[in-house]
C-alpha positions as CSV (number, residue, x, y, z in Angstrom):
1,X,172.6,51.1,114.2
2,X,170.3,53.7,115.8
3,X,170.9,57.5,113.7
4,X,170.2,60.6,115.7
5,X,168.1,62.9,113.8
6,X,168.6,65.6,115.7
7,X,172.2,65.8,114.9
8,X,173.6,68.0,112.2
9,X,176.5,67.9,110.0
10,X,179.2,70.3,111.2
11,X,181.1,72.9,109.9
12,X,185.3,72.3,109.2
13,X,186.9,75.0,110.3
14,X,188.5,77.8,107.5
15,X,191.9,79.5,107.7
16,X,191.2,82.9,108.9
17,X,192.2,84.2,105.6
18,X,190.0,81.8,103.3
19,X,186.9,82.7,105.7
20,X,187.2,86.3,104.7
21,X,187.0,85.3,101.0
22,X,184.3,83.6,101.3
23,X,182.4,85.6,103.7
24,X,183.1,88.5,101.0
25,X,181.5,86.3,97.9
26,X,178.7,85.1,99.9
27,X,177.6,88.3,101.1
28,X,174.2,89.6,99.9
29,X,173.8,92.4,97.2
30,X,173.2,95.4,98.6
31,X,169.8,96.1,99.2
32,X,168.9,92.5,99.5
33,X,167.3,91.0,102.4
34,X,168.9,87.9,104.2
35,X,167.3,84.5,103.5
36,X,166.2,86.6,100.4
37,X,166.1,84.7,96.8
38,X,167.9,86.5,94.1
39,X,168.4,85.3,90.3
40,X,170.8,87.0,87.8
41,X,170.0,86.7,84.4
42,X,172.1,87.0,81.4
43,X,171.5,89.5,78.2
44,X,170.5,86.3,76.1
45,X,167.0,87.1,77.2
46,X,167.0,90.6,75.5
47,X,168.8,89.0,72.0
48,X,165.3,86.1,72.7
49,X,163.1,88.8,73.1
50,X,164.3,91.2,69.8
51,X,164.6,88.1,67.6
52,X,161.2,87.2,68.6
53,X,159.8,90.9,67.9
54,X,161.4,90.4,64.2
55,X,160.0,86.7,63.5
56,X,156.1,88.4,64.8
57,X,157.2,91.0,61.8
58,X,157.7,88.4,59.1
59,X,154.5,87.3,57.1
60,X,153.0,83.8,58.2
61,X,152.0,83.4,54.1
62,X,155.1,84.2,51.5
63,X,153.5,85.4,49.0
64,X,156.5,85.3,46.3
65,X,156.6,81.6,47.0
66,X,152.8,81.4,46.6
67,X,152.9,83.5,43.6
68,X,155.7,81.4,41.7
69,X,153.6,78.3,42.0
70,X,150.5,79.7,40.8
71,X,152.3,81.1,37.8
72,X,154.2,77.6,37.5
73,X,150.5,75.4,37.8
74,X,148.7,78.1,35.5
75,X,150.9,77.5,32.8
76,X,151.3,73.6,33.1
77,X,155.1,73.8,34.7
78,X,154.5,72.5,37.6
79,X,155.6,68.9,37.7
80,X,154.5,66.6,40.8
81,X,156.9,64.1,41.7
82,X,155.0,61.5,43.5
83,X,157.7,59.8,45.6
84,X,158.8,63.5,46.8
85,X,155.0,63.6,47.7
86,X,155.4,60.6,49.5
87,X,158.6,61.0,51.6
88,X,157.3,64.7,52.5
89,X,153.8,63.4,54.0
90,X,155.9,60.4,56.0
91,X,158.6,62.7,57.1
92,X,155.5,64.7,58.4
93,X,154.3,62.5,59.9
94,X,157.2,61.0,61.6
95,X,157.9,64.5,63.3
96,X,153.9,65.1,64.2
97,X,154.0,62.0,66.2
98,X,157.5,62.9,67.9
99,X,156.0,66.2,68.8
């Protein structure tokens, strides 16, 4: 079987009324240049962008969390649990080498 590669696919012709449909959503934005790339994008990118702005706001250190254990291992409070210990530095690790 010998293929010619200089022969393309061709069209099927469109009802007359289907054709004008189409030509109507394929037509380029106005303003745009033919053969011209165009990309839309969706308002996620400005929720992404404010929730990111808020999350650079929060501190990296919370310092009621870091205060509450120094008051608990001051005063003798604070009880390690050694298998808790455990499971956290294997769960850690688990996901470090996922990662």
């Amino acid at each position: 079987m010998r293929i010619d590669q200089n022969y393309g696919p061709q069209a099927t012709p469109e009802p007359s009324h289907a054709g004008a449909q189409k030509a109507a959503v394929n037509s380029p934005a106005p303003g745009a240049a033919l053969g011209e790339d165009q990309a839309q994008l969706s308002g996620a990118h400005t929720q992404v962008q404010a929730l990111a702005t808020l999350v650079a706001q929060l501190p990296e250190i919370r310092q009621e969390k870091v205060q509450a254990l120094r008051l608990a291992v001051g005063s003798g409070q604070y009880q390690i649990r050694p298998h808790e210990v455990a499971t956290a530095l294997v769960a850690h690790l688990v996901t470090d080498r996922a990662a």
